[in-house]
N, C-alpha and C positions, 0 to 999 in steps of 0.2 A: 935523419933519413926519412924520404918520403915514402908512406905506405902507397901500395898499388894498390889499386882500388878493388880488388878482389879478394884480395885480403884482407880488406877492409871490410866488404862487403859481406865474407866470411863471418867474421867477426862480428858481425851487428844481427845476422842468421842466428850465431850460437849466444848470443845475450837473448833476444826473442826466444830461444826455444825454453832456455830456461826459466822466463816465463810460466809458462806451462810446463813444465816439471811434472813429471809423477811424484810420487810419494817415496819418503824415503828408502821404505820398507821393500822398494821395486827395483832401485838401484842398482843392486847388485845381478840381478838379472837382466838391466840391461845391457850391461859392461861385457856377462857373458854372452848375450846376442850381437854385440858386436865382433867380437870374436870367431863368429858364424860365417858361414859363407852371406851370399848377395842376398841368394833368397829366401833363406832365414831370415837375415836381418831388415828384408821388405814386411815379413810376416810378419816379426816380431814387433816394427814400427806400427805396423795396424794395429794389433793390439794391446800397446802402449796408447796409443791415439785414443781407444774405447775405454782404458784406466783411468786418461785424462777426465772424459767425458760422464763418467761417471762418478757420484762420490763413494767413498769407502763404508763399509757395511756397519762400520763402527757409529756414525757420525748420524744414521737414519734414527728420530725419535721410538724409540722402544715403546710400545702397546701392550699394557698389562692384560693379560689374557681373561680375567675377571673384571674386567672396566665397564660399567656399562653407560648407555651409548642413548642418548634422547634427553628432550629436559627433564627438569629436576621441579618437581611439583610439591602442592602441597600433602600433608597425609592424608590416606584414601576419607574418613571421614568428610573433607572438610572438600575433597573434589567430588561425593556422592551432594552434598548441600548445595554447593555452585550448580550443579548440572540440575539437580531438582527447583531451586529457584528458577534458572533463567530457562524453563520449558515451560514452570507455569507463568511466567510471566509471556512468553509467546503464544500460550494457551488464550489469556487476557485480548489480546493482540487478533489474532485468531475469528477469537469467537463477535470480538467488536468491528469488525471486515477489515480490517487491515491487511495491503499483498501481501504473497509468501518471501517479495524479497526484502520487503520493510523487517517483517519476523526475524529475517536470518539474516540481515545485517545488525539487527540491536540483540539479538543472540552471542554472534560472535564479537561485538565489542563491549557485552557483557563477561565474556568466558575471558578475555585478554584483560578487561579490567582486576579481575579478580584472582589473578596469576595463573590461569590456565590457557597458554597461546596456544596451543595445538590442537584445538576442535574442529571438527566434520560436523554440519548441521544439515540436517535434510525434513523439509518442510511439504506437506501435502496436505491436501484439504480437510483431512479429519483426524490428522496426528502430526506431532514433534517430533523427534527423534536427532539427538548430540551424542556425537561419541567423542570422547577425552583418549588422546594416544599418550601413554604415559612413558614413553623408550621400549629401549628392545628388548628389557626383560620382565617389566610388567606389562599386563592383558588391556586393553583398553575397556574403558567405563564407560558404558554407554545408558541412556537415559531416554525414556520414551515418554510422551503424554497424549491422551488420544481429546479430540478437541468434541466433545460430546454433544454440546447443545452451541446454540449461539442466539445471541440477544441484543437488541441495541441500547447501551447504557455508555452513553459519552462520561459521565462522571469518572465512573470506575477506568476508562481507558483516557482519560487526563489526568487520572490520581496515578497511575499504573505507568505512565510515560515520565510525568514529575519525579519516580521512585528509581525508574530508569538515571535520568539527567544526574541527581545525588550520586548513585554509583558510581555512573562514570566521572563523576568529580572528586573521588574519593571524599566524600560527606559522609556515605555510611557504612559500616561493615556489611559482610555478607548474614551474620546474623539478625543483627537489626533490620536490615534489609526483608528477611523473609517474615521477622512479626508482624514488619509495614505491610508487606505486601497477605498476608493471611489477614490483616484488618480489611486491606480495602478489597479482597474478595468476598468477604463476610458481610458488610456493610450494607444494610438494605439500599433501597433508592431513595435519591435525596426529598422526594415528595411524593405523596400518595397516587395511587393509581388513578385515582378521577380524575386528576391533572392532566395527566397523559392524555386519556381520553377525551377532554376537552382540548386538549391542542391538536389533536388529529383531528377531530372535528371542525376548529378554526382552519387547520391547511385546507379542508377540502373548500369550507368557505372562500376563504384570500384562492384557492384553483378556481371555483367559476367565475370572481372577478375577474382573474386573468385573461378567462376565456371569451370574455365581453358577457358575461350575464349581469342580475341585474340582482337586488339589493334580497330576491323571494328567490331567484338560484342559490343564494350563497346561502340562507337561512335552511334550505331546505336540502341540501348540502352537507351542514353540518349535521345536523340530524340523522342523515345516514349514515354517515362515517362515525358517528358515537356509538351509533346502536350496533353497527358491525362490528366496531374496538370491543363493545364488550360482550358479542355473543362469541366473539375471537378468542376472548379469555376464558369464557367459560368452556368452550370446548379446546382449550389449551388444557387446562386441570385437566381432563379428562384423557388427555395424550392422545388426540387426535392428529394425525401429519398433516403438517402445513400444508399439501396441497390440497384435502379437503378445507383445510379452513378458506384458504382463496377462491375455489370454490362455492361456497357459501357466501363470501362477501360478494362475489361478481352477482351469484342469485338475486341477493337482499338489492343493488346495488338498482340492478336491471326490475327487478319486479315493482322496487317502492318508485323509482320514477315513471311507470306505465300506469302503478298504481295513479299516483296522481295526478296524471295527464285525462283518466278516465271518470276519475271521480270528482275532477272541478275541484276541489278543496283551493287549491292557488293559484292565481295568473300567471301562472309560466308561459313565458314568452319561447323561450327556447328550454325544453328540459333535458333535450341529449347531454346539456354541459353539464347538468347534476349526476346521470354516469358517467360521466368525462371525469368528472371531477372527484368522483368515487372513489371510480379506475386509476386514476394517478396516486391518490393513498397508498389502495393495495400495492403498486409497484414502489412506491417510496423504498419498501424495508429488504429490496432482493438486492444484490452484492452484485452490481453489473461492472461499478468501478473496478471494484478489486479484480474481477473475474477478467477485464480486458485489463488493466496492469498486468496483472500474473503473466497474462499471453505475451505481451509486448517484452516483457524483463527475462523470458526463456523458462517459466514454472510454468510447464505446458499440460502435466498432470492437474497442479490446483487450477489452472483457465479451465480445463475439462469439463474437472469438476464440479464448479462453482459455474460455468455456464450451461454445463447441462441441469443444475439446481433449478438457473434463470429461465430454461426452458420449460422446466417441468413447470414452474410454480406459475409462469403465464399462461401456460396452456391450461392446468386449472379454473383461474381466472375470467380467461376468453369460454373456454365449456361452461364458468357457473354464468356468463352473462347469455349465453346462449341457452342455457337451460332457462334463464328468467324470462327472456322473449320467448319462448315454447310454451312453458310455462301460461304466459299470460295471454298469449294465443289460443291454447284449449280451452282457456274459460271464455270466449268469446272476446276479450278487451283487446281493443285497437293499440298495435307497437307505436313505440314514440317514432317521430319520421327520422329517415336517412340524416343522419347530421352534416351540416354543411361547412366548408371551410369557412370561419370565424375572420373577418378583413378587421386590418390594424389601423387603425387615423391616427395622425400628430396629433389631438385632442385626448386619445383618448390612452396618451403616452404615460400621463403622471399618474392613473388609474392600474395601470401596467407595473410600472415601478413600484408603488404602496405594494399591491398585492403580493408581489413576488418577493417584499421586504418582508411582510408577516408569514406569507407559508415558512417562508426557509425561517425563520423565527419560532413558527408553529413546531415545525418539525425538528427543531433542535432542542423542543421545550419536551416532546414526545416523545424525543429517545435519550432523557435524563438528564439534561445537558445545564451547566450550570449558568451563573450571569455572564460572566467574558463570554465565553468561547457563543452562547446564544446571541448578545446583539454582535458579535464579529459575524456568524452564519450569515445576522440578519442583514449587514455590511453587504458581503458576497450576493444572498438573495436580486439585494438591488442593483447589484454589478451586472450581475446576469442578467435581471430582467428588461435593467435599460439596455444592453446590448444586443441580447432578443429582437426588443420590441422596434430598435431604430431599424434594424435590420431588416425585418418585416414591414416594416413603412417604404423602405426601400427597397418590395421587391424581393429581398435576396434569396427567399425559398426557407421552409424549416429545417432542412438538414445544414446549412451553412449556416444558418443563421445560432442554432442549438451551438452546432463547432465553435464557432468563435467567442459566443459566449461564456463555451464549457472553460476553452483557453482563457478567459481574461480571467473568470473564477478560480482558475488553479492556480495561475501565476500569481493573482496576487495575494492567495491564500499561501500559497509557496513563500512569499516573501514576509508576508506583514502576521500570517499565522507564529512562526515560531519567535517573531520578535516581542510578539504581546502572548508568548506564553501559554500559545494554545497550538491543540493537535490538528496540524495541517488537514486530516481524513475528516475531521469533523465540519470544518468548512466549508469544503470540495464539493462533501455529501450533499451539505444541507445548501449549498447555492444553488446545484444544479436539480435541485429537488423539484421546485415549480416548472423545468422545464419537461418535466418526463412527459412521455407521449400518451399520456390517457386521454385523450381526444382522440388524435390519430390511431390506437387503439380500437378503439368503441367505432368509430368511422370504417376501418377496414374490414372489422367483424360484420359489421350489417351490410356492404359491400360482398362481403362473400357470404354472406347469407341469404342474397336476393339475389345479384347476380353473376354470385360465381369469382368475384372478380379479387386477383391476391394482393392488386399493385400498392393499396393504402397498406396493408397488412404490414409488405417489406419495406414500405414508405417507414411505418413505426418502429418497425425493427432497425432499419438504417440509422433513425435519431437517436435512437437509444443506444445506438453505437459508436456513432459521434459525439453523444455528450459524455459516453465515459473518454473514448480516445484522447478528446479535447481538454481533458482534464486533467489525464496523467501526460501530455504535450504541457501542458501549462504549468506543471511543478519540475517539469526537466527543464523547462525555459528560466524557470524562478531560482535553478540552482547557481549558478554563475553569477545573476542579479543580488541574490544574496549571500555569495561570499566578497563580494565586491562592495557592498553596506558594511559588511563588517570590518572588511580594510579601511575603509573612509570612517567607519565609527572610530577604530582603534588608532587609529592619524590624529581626528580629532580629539581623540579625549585628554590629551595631557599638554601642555603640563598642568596636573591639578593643585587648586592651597591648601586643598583637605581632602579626608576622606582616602581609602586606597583606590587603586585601580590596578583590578586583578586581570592581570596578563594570560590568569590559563583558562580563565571564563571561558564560555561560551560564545563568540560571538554573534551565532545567529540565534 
């Protein structure tokens, strides 16, 4: 017998519904809703429809009412040691100018190293502060360090980044860790302080070469900048604040070259570049890099900070060089003249390049810096300088010129710094070190001191803006170039006949 197709149809309706079935336990209720009139049994189809639709109250995972609820850490002991280590290790960081977001990225993949993933770090110019969230029924651990002094000792923040790398390779515990790191805070400097001060004295040298002076600028040069490093120290003991000591150098800086423009002792041909070259010392040790990182990366407190640092400590500076021309005015001695913008020849390129090899060398010997990471500076030095100086042969103006400099010193410090095992910050610094604006400096000051006039002034300020910009451009540029070495390194490395080849390395 042929089924009619509506009963057929029926039929393939009531296999579908069963389907979806309620639950046994409902059955029987709806056997009685059909029993019901029409519109009962429309009511009662809705909600059967919402029983479908929902699962039964049985089947929902039970929540023990004492459960608690966040990670599972270690015992409070051993997250009060993590959190005290890695602030003084940001402390280290900190006080060696390193940005606020350099600190609080190698903060937070120190606290994850060390089984603490839930940290808050908040970084500002003269304090740390990590707070540890430990769930919902412990208080969180929070940890502060206030960053007191600051100094430039490359050692201790290459020894202190090395101690870093270990960590996060699992190489050492957390306790080992902090004995490491209490040695290399304790640790005097790796050479005597005369050292220092003779290599500040050679920067200001290798500076008047730069600036086209001649063999009695650079000798007499040095001798200023010695004599200033160590009246600097002594009125350091004495806790004097840095902007009198800048102060004081600009004094010494501005009176001993009028002094001997007036008293014939040397043929100076041009003496303005002996304080040109004074001036760019003093400004070597101010944190302009970091100060414009900070701004650029959104740490717009520590940029505040640390730029209104760089404003106080030049205005200092520019008042003690203006007190020494005062100065040397009321005893009747004639000011050195208006200095004039210094012109660049092809000739006098490879002069250029030496110089700017040994300052940034000078001043990586000056601020403690051991054998690598100084002839790498001195590397960069020469990056910069031959880039400077063709650029200035050609014209291109010194704010363009400082920029693309600052760029090619960062990039390649970006890439070639962490491969040969040195601290990128230390590079950077010491490349763009011979280019800072102590010429244009001293030039705008005497400018508005005779006729008023600001434009050399913001001239100096502009370069010294550009060459930090240029700089942290140049390690954002070197980031991609150097994960992209590292893939090519780790392509090429195998198959090896000896030796391992450790996959969770490091690559950059």
């Amino acid at each position: 017998m042929k089924l009619k197709p509506r009963a057929r149809t029926a039929g393939h309706r009531r296999h579908a519904w069963q389907i979806l079935e309620a639950p046994a336990e409902d059955r029987k209720h709806e056997g009685d809703s059909n029993r019901g009139t029409r519109q009962h049994r429309g009511r009662n189809l809705r909600q059967r429809a919402w029983q479908i639709l929902e699962a039964p109250t049985g089947e929902h995972p039970a929540v023990e009412p004492d459960a608690a609820i966040g990670p599972q850490l270690p015992d409070e002991p051993t997250v009060h040691m993590v959190l005290d280590l890695v602030v003084r290790i940001g402390e280290v960081q900190m006080a060696s100018g390193a940005g606020a977001s350099d600190v609080t990225a190698t903060i937070l993949a120190l606290t994850r190293a060390l089984g603490l993933p839930h940290c808050e770090v908040e970084v500002i110019f003269t304090s740390i502060t990590v707070s540890c969230h430990r769930g919902s029924e412990l208080s969180p651990v929070t940890a502060l360090r206030v960053v007191r002094s600051r100094s430039l000792d490359y050692t201790r923040l290459s020894d202190t980044e090395r101690l870093v790398q270990r960590l996060l390779r699992n190489k050492l515990s957390a306790e080992e860790a902090y004995a490491e790191l209490h040695r290399v805070t304790g640790a005097g400097h790796p050479y005597p302080r005369w050292v220092s001060t003779l290599a500040w004295g050679g920067m200001a040298g290798f500076i008047g070469l730069l600036l086209g002076g001649d063999i009695w600028t650079a000798l007499v040069a040095f001798v200023i900048s010695a004599v200033t490093d160590r009246i600097g120290r002594v009125l350091n003991r004495v806790s004097m604040p840095f902007f009198f000591q800048q102060m004081t150098g600009g004094v010494l800086a501005s009176a001993a070259a009028i002094g001997v423009v007036n008293l014939g002792l040397l043929p100076l041909e041009r003496p303005t570049l002996v304080v040109a070259a004074a001036l760019t010392v003093l400004l070597s040790g101010l944190s302009t890099v970091s100060a414009v990182q900070d701004a650029i990366t959104g740490y717009y407190v520590t940029a505040a900070g640390r730029s209104l640092e760089v404003a106080l400590m030049s205005a200092g500076l520019i008042a003690g060089v203006a007190g020494g021309m005062q100065f040397a005015e009321y005893f009747g001695a004639a000011s050195t003249p208006v200095p004039s913008v210094p012109s660049l020849q092809v000739l006098n390129l490879p002069i250029v390049i030496l110089a700017g090899t040994g300052a940034a060398a000078c001043f990586a010997l000056a601020s403690y810096s051991s054998l690598r990471p100084l002839l790498v500076a001195a590397c960069a030095g020469a990056v910069g300088a031959c880039a400077y100086g063709t650029l200035m042969v050609l014209e291109a103006g010194p704010i363009v010129a400082s920029a693309v400099a600052a760029t090619l010193v960062g990039l390649g410090g970006g890439v070639m710094a962490r491969r040969l095992k040195v601290t990128p910050l230390v590079v950077a610094v010491s490349g763009i070190t011979p280019l800072l604006p102590g010429f244009a400096t001293y030039r705008g000051l005497s400018e508005l001191a005779d006729f008023g006039n600001m434009t050399p002034l913001m001239g100096a300020v502009a370069t010294g803006i550009a060459l930090a910009s240029g700089v942290v451009f140049g390690e954002f540029l070197a980031q991609p170039v150097r994960t992209g070495l590292g893939r090519l390194e780790r392509k090429l490395a195998g198959p090896r006949m000896a030796g391992p080849l450790d996959p969770g390395g490091n690559p950059e």
